[in-house]
N, C-alpha and C positions, 0 to 999 in steps of 0.2 A: 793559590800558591802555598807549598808547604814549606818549614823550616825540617833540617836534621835534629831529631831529639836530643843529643849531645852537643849541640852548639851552644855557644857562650852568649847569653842574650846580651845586646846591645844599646837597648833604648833606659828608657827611666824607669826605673823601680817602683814600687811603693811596698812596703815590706811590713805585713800582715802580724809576722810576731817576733816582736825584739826586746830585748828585758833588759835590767840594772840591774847591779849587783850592791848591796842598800851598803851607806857608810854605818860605821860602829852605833855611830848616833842615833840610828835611824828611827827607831823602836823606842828612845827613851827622849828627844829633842821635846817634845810637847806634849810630852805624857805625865800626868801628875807625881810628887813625889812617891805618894800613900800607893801610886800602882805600879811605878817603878821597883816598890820594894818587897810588895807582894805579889807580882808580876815578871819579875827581870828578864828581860831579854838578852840576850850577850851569849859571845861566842865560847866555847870551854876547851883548853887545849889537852888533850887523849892523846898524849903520845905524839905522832907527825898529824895527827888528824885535828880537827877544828869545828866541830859540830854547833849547831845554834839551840841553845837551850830556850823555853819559856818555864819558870821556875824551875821543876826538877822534871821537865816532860823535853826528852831529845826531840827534835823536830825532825820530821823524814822531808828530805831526804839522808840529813845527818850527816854522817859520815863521810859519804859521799858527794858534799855537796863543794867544802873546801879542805887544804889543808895548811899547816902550819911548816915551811921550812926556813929552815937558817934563818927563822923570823922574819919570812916574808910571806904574806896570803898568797897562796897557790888555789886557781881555780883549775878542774877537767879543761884539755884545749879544745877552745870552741869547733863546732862541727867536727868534729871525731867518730860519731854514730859508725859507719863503716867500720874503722877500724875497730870499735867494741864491740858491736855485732859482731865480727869476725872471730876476737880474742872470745866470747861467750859462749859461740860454739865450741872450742876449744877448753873451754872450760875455765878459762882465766878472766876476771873481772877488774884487772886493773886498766886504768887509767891512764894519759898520758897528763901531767901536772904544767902549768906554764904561769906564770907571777899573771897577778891581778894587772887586768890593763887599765891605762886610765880612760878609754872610750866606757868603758864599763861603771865607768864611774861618776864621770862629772859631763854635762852636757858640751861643753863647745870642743872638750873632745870627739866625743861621739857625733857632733857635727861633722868634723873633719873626716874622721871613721865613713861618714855617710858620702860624701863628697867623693872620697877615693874609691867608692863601691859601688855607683849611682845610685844611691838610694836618694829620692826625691823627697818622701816621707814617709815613716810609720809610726806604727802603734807601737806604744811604750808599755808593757806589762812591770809587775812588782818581780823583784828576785824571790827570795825569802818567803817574802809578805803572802804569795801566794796561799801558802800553806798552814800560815801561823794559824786563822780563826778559828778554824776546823778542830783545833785542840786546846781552844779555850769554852772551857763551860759554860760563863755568867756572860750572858747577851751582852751585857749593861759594859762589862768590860773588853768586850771585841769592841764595842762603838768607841769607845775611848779610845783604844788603840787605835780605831779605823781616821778617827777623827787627826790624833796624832801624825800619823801616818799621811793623813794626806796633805796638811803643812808643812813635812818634812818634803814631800814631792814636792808641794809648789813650791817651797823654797830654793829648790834643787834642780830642778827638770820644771816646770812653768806644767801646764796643763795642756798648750799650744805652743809651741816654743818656732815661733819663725816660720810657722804653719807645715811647718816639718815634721817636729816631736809630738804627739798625742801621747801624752800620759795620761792613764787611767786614774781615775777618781775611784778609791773603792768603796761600795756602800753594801748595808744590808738593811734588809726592811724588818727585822724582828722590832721594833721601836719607832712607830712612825712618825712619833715626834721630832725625836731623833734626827731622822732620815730627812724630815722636812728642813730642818734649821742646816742640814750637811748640805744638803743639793743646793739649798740657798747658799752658803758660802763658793760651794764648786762652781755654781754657775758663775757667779761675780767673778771668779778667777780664772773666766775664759772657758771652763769646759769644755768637751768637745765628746769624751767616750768615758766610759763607764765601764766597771768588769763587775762584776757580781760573782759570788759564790755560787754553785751549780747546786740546783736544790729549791725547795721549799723554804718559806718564813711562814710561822707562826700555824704551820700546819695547813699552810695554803699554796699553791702555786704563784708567784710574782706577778703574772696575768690577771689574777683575781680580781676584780671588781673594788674591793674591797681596799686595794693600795693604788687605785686610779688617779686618787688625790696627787699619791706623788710622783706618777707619770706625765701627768697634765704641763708641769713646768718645763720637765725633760724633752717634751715630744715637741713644746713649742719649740724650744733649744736646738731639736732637729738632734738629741745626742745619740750617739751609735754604743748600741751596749754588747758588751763583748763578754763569750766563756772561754776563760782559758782551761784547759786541764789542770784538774787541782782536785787537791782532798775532799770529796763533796759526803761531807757530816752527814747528811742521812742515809748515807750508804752501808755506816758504822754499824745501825744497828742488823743491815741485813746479813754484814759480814757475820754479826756474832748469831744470828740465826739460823747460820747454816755453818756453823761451828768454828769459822774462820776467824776468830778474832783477834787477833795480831794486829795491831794498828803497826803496823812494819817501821821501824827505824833508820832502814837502807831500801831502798828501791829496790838495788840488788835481789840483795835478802828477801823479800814478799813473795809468798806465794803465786802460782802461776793462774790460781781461781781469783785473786783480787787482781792481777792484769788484765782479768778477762771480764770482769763481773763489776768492778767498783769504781771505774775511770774510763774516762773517753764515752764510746759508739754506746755504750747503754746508759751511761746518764745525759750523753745530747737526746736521744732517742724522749729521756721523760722532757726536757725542757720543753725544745722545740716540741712538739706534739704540745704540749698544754698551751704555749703562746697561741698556737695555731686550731686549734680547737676551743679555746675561749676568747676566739675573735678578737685577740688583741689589736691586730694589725687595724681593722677596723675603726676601733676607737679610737688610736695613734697613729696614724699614718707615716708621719715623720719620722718615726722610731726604725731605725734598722739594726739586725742582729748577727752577732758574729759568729759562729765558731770557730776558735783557736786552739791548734795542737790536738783534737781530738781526731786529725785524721779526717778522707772524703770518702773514702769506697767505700761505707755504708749510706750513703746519700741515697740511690738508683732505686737499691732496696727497701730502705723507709720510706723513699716517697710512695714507692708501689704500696705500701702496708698502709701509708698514711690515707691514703685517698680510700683504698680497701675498710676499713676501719671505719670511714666515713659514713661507708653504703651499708655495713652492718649496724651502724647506731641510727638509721634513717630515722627508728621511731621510736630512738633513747630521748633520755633528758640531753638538751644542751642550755649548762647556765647561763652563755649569754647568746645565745639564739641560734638558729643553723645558719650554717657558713652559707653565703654566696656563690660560692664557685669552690672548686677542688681545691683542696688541702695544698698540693704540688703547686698549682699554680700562686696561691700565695707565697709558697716558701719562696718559689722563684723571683718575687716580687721584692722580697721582707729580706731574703737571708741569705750571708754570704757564708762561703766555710773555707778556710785555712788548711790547705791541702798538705799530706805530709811528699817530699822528695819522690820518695819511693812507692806513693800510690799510684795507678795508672790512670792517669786522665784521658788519653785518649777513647776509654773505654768508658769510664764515666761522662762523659761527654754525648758519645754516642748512645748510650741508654739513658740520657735526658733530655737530650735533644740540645741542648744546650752549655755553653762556656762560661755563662754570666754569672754565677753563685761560685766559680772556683778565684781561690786567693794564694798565694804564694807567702811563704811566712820564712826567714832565715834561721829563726833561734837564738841570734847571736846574740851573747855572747857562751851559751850553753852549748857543752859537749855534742847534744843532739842533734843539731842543725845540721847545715851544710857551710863549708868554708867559705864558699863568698855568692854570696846573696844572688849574682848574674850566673851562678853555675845551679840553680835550683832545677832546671832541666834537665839536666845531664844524663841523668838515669831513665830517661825516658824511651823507652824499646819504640813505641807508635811513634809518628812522623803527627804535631800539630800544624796546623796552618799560620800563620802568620798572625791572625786577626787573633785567632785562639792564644796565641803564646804572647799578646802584648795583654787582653784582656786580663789574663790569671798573672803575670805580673808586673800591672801597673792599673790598667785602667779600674777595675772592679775594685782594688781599695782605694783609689782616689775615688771613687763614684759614692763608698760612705763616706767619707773622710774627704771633701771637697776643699779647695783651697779658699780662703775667703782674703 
């Protein structure tokens, strides 16, 4: 049985990527005096725009991310992508502006938000916070921040909230001390998912053997650890090696070699590949991984490379032993991915044989998205089946994210 690609899905949602937009507070609620004042986070008003400072470093997306009218917070109106795509080819980069909602803001709004939209549950990504770490230097003070930060979540959004909201715990493993006393508190506060920074710690893959210790709690937790798209710091230094170094203040504004080179399909490509070649899946079984916002049509392709890759290191090193069985068939096991609107699943589908690893994610409350979470098909030219089209939006993220 097939559905029309434009039809309006009907059944339960579960909505792979949804964000908050963080109160004033957010960044300084449980953050020490001593780095609140060598540190400050806070909005700066430029005119009609409203950019987020960390000391004297603009944060990107900057500019563009709010603005300031008649002294009211204006954010881009959620799901607009369309029409900015459109205006860009055209060559005009504005925005449509619409006052801060309060779904955006405080959870039993955003409950009701969910209610009105079927959305059953999703994952709760950071606004802002996304992007702050990546342009802070001293490890020692992202952890504080990170720490801060996540008692403003759980103060705010819970960690589980009604087995609906999954807000992200954020953590980084440069400090595994650290890391140990953070996951210890997250778990006690219900855990459920994890976002990590895309990249390397301490000059190792997050796979590595080496921060096992503080997987071992996680995996018994059953936590689902999730990448969203984000500033991924060791990109920086490639950008400046190939002369690009712009760490861009507008999204806009950036180069068209850092949309292609620095974000998304080539830093999932280093993640995934090192989980999956140093056997992580293995060692934790429990552990499932997300990719978010970075787009699926390079899936087909990396898996073909991934497995290719495999039979060319036959009689390489592998640190923690050779795989089992093909690369692809773990991913298919281990890892879901966050499909954008406008990629073709039908086609992805058909060149993996498979529907189980696609996820449906809204955006909301970001420009990007799509306006209402049962319209994520719409744009879909191929005709899904039935079974396909409840999988990718509902059952495969309930299936990490199970109700308890």
């Amino acid at each position: 049985m097939q559905t029309t690609s434009s039809a309006i899905y009907q059944g339960p949602i579960f909505d792979g990527d949804t964000h908050i937009y963080e109160q004033p507070d957010a960044y300084s609620r449980y953050l020490s005096k001593e780095l609140q004042e060598k540190y400050p986070v806070r909005h700066i008003v430029e005119g009609d725009k409203y950019p987020l400072y960390v000391g004297d470093w603009k944060i990107p997306p900057g500019e563009d991310a709010m603005r300031l009218i008649d002294g009211k917070v204006m954010i881009p109106a959620p799901g607009m992508l369309h029409v900015w795509l459109k205006r860009l080819n055209e060559g005009n980069t504005e925005l449509d502006w619409v006052e801060m909602p309060d779904e955006a803001l405080y959870r039993e709004q955003r409950i009701r938000w969910m209610d009105d939209n079927q959305v059953e549950a999703c994952s709760m990504f950071p606004g802002e916070m996304n992007t702050i770490p990546a342009f802070v230097e001293d490890p020692e003070v992202v952890n504080a921040m990170l720490s801060s930060y996540n008692r403003y979540m759980d103060e705010e959004w819970g960690f589980n909230y009604k087995n609906r909201i999954y807000t992200m715990g954020l953590l980084s493993f440069e400090n595994k001390e650290w890391a140990k006393r953070e996951i210890d508190f997250l778990l006690k506060r219900g855990l459920r998912t994890i976002a990590l920074p895309p990249g390397p710690f301490q000059n190792r893959s997050p796979a590595d053997p080496y921060f096992d210790e503080l997987w071992a709690p996680l995996n018994e937790a059953g936590v689902t650890v999730q990448y969203h798209i984000g500033e991924a710091k060791y990109m920086h230094t490639l950008q400046a090696m190939w002369g690009d170094i712009q760490a861009s203040q507008s999204r806009v504004g950036q180069t068209a070699w850092m949309w292609l080179n620095a974000y998304g399909e080539p830093v999932m490509w280093h993640v995934l590949s090192s989980y999956i070649y140093l056997n992580f899946f293995k060692r934790f079984p429990n552990i499932r991984l997300v990719s978010s916002e970075n787009g699926a049509e390079f899936v087909p392709y990396f898996l073909r490379r991934l497995d290719k890759m495999r039979g060319m290191a036959r009689q390489g090193y592998w640190p923690c032993g050779q795989l089992d069985e093909r690369p692809s068939r773990i991913f298919m096991r281990n890892v879901k991915v966050v499909a954008f609107p406008e990629d073709d699943l039908r086609k992805m589908i058909d060149e993996t044989g498979s529907a189980d690893w696609i996820m449906m994610g809204s955006d909301f409350p970001h420009a990007e998205g799509v306006t209402a979470p049962n319209g994520f098909l719409r744009d879909q030219k191929s005709p899904l089946t039935a079974e396909e089209v409840r999988k990718i939006m509902y059952e495969n993220g309930r299936s990490v994210l199970p109700s308890r």
